[in-house]
C-alpha positions, 0 to 999 in steps of 0.5 A, spaced: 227 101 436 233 102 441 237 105 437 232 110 434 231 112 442 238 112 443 239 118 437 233 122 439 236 123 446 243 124 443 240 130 438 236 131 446 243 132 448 246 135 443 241 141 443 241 141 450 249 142 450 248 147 444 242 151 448 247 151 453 254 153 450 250 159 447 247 161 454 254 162 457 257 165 449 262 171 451 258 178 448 265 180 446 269 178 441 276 176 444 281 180 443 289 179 440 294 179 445 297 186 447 304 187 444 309 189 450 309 196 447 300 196 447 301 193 455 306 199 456 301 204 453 296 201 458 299 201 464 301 208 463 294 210 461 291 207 467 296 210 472 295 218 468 287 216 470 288 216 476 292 224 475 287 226 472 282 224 476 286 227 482 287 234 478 279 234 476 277 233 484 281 240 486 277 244 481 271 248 482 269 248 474 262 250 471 258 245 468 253 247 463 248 241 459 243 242 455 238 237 453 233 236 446 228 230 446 226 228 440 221 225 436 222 222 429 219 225 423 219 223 417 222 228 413 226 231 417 229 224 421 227 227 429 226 234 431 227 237 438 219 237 441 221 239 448 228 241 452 232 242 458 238 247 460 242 246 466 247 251 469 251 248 476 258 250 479 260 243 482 265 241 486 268 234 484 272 234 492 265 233 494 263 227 492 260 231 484 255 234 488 253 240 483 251 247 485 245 249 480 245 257 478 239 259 481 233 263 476 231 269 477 223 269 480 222 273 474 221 268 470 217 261 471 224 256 470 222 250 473 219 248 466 225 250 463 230 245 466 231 250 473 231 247 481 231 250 488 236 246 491 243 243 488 242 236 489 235 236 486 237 239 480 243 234 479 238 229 481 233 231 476 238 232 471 241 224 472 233 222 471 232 225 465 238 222 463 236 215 464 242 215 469 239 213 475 242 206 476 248 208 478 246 209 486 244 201 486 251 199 484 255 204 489 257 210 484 254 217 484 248 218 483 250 224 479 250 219 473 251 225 468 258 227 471 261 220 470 261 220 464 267 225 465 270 218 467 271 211 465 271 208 472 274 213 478 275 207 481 278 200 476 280 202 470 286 198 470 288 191 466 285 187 472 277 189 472 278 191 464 280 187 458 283 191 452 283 189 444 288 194 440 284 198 434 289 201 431 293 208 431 289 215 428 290 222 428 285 226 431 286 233 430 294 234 430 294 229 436 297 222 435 292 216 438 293 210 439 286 206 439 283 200 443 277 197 445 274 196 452 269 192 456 269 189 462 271 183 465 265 179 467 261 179 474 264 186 475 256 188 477 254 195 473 256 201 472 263 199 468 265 202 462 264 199 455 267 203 448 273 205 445 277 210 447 284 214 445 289 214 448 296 220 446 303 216 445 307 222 448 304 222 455 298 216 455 293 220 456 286 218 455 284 223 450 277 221 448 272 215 450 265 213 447 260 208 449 256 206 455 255 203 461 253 195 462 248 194 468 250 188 471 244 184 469 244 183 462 250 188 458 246 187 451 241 190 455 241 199 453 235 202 455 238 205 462 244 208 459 245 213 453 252 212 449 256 218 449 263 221 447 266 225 451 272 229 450 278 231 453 284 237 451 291 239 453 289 245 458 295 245 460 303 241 459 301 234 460 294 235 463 288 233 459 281 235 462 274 234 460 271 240 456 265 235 452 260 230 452 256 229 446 249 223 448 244 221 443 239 216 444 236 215 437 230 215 434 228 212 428 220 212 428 216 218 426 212 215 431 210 222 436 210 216 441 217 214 440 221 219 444 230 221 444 234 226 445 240 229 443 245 232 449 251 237 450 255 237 457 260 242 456 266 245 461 269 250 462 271 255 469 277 250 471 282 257 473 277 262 473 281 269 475 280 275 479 279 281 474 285 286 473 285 293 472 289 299 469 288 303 475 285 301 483 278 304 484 281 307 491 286 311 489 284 313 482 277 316 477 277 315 470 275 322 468 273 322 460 275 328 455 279 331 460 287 332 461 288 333 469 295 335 466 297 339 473 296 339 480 290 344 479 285 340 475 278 341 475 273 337 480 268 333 477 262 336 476 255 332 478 254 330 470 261 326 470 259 323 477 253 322 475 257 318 469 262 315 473 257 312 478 254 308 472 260 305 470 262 303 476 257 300 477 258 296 470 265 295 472 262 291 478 257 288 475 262 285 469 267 283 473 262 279 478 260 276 472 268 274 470 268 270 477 262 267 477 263 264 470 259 267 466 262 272 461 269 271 458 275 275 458 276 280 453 279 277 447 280 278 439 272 276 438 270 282 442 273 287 437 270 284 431 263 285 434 264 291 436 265 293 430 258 293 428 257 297 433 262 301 432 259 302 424 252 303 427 254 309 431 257 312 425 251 311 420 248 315 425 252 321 427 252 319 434 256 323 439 256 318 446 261 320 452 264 313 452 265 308 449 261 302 447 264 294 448 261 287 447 263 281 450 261 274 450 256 271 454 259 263 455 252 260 455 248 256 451 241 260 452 239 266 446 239 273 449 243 279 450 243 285 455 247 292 455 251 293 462 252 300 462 256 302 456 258 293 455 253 290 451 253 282 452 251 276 447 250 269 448 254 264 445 248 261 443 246 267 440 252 268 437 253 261 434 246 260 432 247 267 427 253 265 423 252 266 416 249 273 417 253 278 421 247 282 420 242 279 425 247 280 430 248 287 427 240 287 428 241 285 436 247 290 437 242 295 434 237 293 440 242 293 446 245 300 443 238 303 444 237 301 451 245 305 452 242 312 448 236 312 451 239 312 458 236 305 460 242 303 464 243 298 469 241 300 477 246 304 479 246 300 487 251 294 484 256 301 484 256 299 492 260 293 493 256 290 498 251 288 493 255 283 490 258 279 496 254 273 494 255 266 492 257 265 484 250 260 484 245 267 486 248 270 480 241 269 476 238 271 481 241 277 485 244 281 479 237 284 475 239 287 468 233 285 464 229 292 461 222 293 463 216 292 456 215 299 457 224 300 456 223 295 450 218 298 446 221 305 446 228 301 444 224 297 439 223 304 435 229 307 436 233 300 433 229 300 427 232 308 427 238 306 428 237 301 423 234 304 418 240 309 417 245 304 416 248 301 410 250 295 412 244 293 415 238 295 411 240 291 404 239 285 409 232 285 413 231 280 410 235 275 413 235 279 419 228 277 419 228 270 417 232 269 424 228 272 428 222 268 425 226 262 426 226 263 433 219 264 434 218 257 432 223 255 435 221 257 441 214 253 441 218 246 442 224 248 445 222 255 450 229 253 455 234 255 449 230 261 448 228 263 456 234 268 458 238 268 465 241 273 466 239 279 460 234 281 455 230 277 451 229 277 444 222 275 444 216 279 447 212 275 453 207 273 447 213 269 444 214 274 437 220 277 437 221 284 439 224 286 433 217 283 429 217 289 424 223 285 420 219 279 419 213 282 415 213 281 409 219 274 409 219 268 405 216 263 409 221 259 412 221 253 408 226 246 410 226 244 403 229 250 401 236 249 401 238 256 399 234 259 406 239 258 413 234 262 417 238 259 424 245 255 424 246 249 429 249 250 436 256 251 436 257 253 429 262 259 430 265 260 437 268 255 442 271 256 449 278 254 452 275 251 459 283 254 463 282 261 461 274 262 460 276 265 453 272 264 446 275 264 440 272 263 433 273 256 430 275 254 424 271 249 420 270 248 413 262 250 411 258 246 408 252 247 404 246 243 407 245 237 402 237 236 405 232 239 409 236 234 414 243 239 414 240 244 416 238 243 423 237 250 426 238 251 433 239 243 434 244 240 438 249 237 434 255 231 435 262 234 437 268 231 433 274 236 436 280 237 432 285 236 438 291 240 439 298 239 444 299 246 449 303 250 446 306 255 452 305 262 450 312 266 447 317 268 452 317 274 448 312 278 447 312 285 447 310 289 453 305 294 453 308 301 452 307 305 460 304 310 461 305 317 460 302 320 466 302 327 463 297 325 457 290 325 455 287 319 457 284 316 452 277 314 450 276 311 444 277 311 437 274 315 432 268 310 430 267 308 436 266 314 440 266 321 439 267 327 444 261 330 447 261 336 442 263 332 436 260 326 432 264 321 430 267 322 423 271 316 422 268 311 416 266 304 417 270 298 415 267 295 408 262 291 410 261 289 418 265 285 422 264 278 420 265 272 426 267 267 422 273 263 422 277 268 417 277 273 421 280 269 427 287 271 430 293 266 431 291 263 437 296 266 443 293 264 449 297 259 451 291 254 451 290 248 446 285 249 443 279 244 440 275 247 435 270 242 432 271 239 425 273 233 421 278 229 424 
């Protein structure tokens, strides 16, 4: 009896013991000890942190973030049913304290993702995020900018421990590789992943993972994992350019919800705009020849004229400054080609000529400033494959600019743009009136209907604008313009509806029909210069309905390159010859009053895909997504 009492309370023991040891068991596999040279990388890791912290709390960069819930589908995996869209100004020597661009009153954008105040808006942004926590243990509660960092205050081997990976090329960086979690009763907040670190300098080029919360760090559902990404805008100066987060869904549950997100950054040395000539001292006047010191006075039509794009020059250089559009750059000559063969087709004589610029946000729309027509990024990543649909949207705005539906002349004052970057959305109005649009809708259609280029493809014209007419339903703040047009009526049918009578059905198993791309398929931005460029990543033909994600929010893998100083050498524009004729324009894109255009077009309309794309010269590394 004795000794079955006594092996019972041993096996008691033993259990209790057994119980205990797997209470206090690490969650974390031990690491192998860091070689001399792993340490040494580390060490110089921690303390190039600490720089670039430094660097990023002296800039002022614009923050875009763009948010899509999920809910799981059996077919498709998980499909965005709602959004949110933040723009914000922040200024990191303020303890992250953001700025939101405000909306215009126009438009009802609360439900979109816009608030009145800037805290308010960081603040709602951190809840939709899950991020709120971080205010308890200390850091900002601006959650979503931290995961610019992996710990601003003690990333370092005292608070860390770190376990060696590997070494591996991403892009044409050589990293070496570790995995990071907290040492233990550090409190919540802490980072826990693997990052990238590059051999040359020890930057800290990517990281991916999560944040522990103190209680239990098995314990996910405060935080959201997340891979954020850095490149070299500078020698030796690596900066956020992008976050990707996910929480997934894996029920077709309506219940069960998750999210897709992108942070991007850009705006770190916005620039004053340059011009060949200073307003005060200087006019352009077109079509004529001021060879002498008796040249003609400008009559009321040419001043008429020059008010109008004085006005547009005021207004593009404000949206330069704010952020907002980019620089002029190789991209901008491939879409006005399409303009270009537009105003060809249809033997069109214009006084000027007509740009397109890029827009850098995410938000579908479009808008002609003056004789400038604006696209989004967003639009124009979405409609890759068809050259043709941007063709359509170009048709549009150009109809505004024949019909004389130009931007309010006031904004030739320069008083009226003396305003905060953030007041941009709601103190410049360029949107057109229904009554304008509906007149620009019938001349687009003419436009259109004259153009070879265009006509063999309505079809695919009118697929996109399909798409975007059910995709507004379950996601209206990619769709809700902030500063131009949009391409949808109030009732949310597209203004060019003519071009989606009589389309196939948009059908997910047809693996034939990409009504719509994925964000971020054709173009990305330098975050130091503003400037846009197209990628150059391989197509792929969608494998599934899954593949074809249409308007969706998609991972980033970022092929990384060094900085790359532009040539000392490059060759300096010829001066000017003071006695010549100013110029205007080419043939195709612009003929004198009295003469239609008669250059051809090219071939086909300019393509934006990554064929097309020059040898980047800008001086800036630049990440473009693809396989690494």
């Amino acid at each position: 009896m004795r000794i079955e009492k006594l092996t019972t309370f041993c096996l008691f023991l033993a259990l209790a013991v057994t119980s205990a040891s797997a209470k206090k068991e690490q969650k974390y596999e031990e690491a192998a000890k860091l070689t001399p040279q792993q340490t040494a990388l580390i060490e110089k890791a921690v303390a190039r942190e600490k720089i670039t912290i430094k660097k990023i709390r002296e800039s002022t960069p614009v923050v875009e973030t763009y948010i899509q819930n999920l809910r799981g589908d059996i077919k498709l995996g998980q499909v965005p049913i709602s959004d949110t869209y933040f723009l914000s100004r922040v200024d990191f020597a303020k303890t992250f304290e953001g700025k939101v661009y405000d909306a215009r009153s126009e438009t009802n954008n609360k439900a979109h993702g816009f608030f009145k105040g800037s805290l308010e808006a960081m603040s709602g942004l951190t809840k939709a995020l899950h991020l709120d926590v971080f205010a308890a243990s200390g850091y900002d509660s601006n959650g979503f900018l931290q995961m610019m960092f992996l710990d601003p205050t003690s990333f370092d081997q005292q608070h860390y421990v770190f376990g060696f990976v590997g070494r591996k090329f991403v892009g044409d960086v050589r990293t070496w590789v570790f995995d990071v979690h907290p040492k233990p009763g550090l409190g919540s907040g802490r980072f826990y992943g693997r990052i990238w670190i590059e051999d040359r300098d020890g930057n800290v080029v990517r990281f991916k993972g999560s944040y522990t919360t103190g209680r239990n760090d098995e314990d996910r559902t405060l935080y959201f994992d997340f891979d954020s990404w850095r490149s070299e805008l500078q020698p030796g100066l690596w900066l956020p350019v992008a976050i990707f987060i996910q929480n997934t869904v894996q029920s077709e549950n309506e219940k069960s919800l998750g999210l897709n997100a992108q942070t991007h950054f850009w705006g770190y040395s916005l620039k004053l705009p340059t011009h060949d000539t200073d307003e005060n001292t200087s006019i352009r006047i077109d079509n004529a020849n001021d060879s002498s010191n008796d040249a003609p006075d400008i009559g009321p039509l040419q001043a008429s004229r020059n008010w109008v794009s004085q006005a547009e020059e005021n207004v593009l250089d404000r949206l330069v400054i704010a952020g907002l559009i980019a620089p002029s750059s190789e991209v901008d000559k491939n879409l006005e080609a399409l303009a270009n063969n537009l105003i060809y087709y249809n033997n069109l004589a214009l006084p000027d000529p007509i740009h397109v610029r890029i827009m850098l946000t995410m938000p579908v729309e479009a808008v002609a400033v003056g004789n400038t027509i604006l696209l989004s990024k967003g639009l124009v990543d979405t409609a890759p494959k068809y050259p043709f649909v941007l063709g359509a949207v170009v048709a549009y705005e150009l109809a505004h600019i024949v019909l004389g539906h130009h931007i309010d002349t006031k904004y030739a004052f320069n008083d009226r743009l003396l305003f905060p970057d953030t007041a941009t959305f709601s103190r410049i109005y360029m949107l057109h009136t229904d009554m304008d649009n509906k007149s620009a809708v019938k001349k687009a259609l003419e436009l259109i209907s004259k153009s070879d280029d265009l006509k063999p493809h309505l079809q695919d014209i009118g697929l996109y604008f399909a798409q975007m007419q059910q995709t507004n339903r379950a996601m209206p703040a990619l769709m809700t313009p902030r500063l131009g047009d949009s391409l949808l009526k109030p009732d949310g049918t597209p203004w060019l509806s003519e071009y989606t009578k009589g389309i196939p059905k948009l059908d997910m198993d047809n693996l034939d029909q990409q009504a719509a791309m994925p964000l971020g398929s054709v173009l990305k931005i330098d975050a130091w210069s503003d400037k846009v460029y197209n990628i150059k990543a391989l197509q792929f033909a969608p494998l599934s309905a899954r593949d074809k994600l249409p308007f969706q929010v998609t991972p980033i893998n970022y092929k990384l390159t060094r900085y790359v100083a532009p040539p000392d050498a490059a060759p300096a524009a010829p001066a000017p010859d003071q006695n010549a004729q100013p110029a205007t324009a080419t043939p195709a894109t612009n003929a004198p009053a009295t003469t239609p255009a008669t250059t051809p077009p090219a071939d086909k309309p300019a393509d934006t895909t990554p064929a097309t794309t020059p040898a980047n010269t800008s001086g800036q590394s630049q990440p473009a997504p693809g396989n690494n």
